[in-house]
N, C-alpha and C positions, 0 to 999 in steps of 0.2 A: 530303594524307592525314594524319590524326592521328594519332602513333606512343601505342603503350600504354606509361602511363609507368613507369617502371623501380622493382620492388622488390627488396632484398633479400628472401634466404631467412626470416631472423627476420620480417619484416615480415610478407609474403607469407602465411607461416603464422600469424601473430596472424590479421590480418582473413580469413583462410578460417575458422580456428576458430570467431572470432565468427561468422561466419554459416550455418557448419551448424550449432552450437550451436543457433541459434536456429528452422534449421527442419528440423531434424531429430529423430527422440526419440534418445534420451542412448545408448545402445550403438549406434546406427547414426552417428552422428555421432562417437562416439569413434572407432570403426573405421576411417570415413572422414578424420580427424585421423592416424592412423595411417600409413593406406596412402600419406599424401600429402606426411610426413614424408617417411617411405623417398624420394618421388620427388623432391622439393625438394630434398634432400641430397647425391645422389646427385655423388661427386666430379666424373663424366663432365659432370653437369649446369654449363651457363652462367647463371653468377648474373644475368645482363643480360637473360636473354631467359626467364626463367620468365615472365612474362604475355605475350611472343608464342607460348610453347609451351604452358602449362596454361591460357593463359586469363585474365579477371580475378579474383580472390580472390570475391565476389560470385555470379560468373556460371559461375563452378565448381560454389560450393555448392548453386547456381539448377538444374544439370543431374541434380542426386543428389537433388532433393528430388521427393517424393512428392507431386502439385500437390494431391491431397484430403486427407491426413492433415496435411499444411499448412494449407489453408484451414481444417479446422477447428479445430486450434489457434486459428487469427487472430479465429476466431470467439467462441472462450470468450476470448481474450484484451481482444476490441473490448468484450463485456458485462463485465467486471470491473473495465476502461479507463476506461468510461463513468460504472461505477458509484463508482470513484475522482474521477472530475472533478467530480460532483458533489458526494461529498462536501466537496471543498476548496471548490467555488461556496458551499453551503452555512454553512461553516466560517466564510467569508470576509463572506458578504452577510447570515447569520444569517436570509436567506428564500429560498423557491421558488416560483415560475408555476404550476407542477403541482400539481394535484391530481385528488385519487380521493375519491367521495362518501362522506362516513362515516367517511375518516381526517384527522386532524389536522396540517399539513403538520410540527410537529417529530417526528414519526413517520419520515417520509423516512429520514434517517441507518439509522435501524434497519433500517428494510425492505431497503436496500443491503446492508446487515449481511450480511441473512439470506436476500438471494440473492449474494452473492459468498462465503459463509463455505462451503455444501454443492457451490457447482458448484467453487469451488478446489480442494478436497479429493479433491472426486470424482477430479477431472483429472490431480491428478499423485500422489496416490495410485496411480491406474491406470498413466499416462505417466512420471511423474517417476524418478526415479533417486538413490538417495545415493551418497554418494561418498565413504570414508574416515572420519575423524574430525568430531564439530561443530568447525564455521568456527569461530575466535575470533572472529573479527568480526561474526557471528552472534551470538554470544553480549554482545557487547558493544550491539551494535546494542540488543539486544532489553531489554538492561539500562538503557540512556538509555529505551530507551520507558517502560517499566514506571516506572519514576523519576518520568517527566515525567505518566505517569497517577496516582500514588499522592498527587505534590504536588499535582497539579488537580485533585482530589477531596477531598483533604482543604483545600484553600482553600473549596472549592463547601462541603462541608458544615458548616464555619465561619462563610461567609457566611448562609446560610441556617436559623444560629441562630435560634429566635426571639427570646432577649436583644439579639443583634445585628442583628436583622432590626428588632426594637423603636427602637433608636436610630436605624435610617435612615430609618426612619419617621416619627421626631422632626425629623430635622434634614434630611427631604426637601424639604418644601414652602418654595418660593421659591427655592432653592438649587440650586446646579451638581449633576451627580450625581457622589454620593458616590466617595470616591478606591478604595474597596472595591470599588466594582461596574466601577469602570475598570481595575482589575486582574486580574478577575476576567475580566472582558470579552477581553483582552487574550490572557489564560492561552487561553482556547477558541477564539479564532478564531486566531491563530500558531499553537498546539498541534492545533487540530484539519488547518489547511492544512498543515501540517509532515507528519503522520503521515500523510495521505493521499499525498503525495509521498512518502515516505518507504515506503509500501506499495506504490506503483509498480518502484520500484527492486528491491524482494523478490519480487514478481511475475516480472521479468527475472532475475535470480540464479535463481529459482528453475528456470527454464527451461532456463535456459543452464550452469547449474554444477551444484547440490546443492536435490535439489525440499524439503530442509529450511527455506530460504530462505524457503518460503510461511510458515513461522512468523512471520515479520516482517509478510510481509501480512497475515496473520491480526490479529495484534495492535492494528498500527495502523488498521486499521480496525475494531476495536472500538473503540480509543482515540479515533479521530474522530468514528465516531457517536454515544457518550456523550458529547464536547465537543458537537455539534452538538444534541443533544437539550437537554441544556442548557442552550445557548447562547441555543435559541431560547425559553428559559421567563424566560433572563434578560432577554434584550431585550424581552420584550413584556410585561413583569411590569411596575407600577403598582404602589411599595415606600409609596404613603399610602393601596391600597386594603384593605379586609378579607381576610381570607384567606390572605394571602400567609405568613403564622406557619406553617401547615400544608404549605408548600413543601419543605419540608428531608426530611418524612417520606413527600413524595410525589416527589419528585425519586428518593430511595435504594432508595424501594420497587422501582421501574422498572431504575434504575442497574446493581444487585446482582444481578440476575438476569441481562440485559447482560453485564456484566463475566465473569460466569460463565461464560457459554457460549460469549465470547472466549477464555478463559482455557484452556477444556477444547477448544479447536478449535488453540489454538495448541501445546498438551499433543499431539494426536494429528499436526499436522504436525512436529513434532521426533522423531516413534517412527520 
């Protein structure tokens, strides 16, 4: 017979946290963090045999949880999950299989956009919890994003000079492509697979600790669907055919509005 293997008190209590944290909402779960303190602690209590007497840390928090108000966490969690992975497939392969009649597949990022930006909101708006002061780390986080969006837009709208756009145009045909668009290239598909990972991890905080945290997912996924829109005008752009001068003004026109309503999504998940 397999003995349950031995945790310390400190131990014990990390991994039960994390996992009512996780499927719990945030005052039922503190409370239950609480009460379990007290019993953990407890001098009379043998540090040896707290998983033969409370159980596994896991399958503790498995007995407190509410099996429907859980499942449907899991539920908005799987559609936001889903809609991050693709943005990183995206990001990464600059195409998708999928399509809808009448939209244009670098639409995708957006559309991800604009169903994970109202139902997060929704979600822990309603569910979520603050908790004391903003995280510095929060704050830090959101500050590399914002950086890494400001330089990658302003590279995009440099590259998509038409002076600049003029010389590549010149010095396309016959030749490697140009060192511009391979940086350019580089910037959007790392930075876009970055921030969708990167939105994952603010999705989990936000659950588990301070539902300010969604501001981070907020973010980066603005930041990866504007890479990702992008990305795909750059890769399938043709810099010796006509047209392409007029890219800069039609890139920013889409961008800017984008960005904006990233920006005012990520404003109301920080209030």
């Amino acid at each position: 017979m397999k003995h349950p293997k031995s945790l310390t008190r400190e131990q014990y209590l990390k991994q039960f946290s994390r996992a009512v944290r996780w499927r719990l909402p945030p005052q039922e779960s503190e409370d239950a963090i609480a009460d379990y303190r007290e019993l953990i602690f407890q001098e009379e209590r043998d540090e040896s045999k707290l998983v033969e007497e409370l159980g596994e840390p896991v399958q503790a928090a498995h007995l407190l949880t509410d099996v429907t108000t859980y499942r449907r966490w899991l539920k908005v969690f799987a559609i936001l999950a889903f809609g991050l992975f693709l943005l990183a497939k995206w990001a990464w392969t600059a195409h998708t299989r999928l399509y809808i009649h009448g939209i244009e597949a670098w639409w995708y990022p957006v559309w991800t956009m604009a169903v994970g930006l109202p139902l997060s909101l929704y979600w822990f708006r309603r569910h979520g919890q603050k908790s004391g002061l903003l995280p510095k780390k929060l704050i830090f986080a959101l500050a590399v994003v914002l950086l890494l969006g400001i330089v990658t837009l302003v590279w995009t709208y440099y590259l998509f000079d038409p002076q600049v756009m003029a010389h590549l145009v010149e010095t396309a045909a016959g030749n490697p492509t140009p060192w511009q668009i391979i940086v350019q290239r580089e910037l959007l598909i790392e930075g876009g697979t970055a921030c969708a990972l990167l939105a994952l991890a603010g999705l989990v905080l936000a659950k588990c600790y301070d539902r300010r945290w969604l501001a981070l997912y907020i973010l980066c996924v603005t930041a990866a669907a504007i890479f990702g829109f992008a990305e795909f005008h750059l890769t399938s752009m043709d810099v010796s055919a006509r047209g392409v001068f007029e890219l800069q003004g039609y890139l920013f026109a889409q961008i800017i509005p984008i960005g904006a309503v990233g920006l005012i999504g990520t404003g109301v998940a920080l209030c």
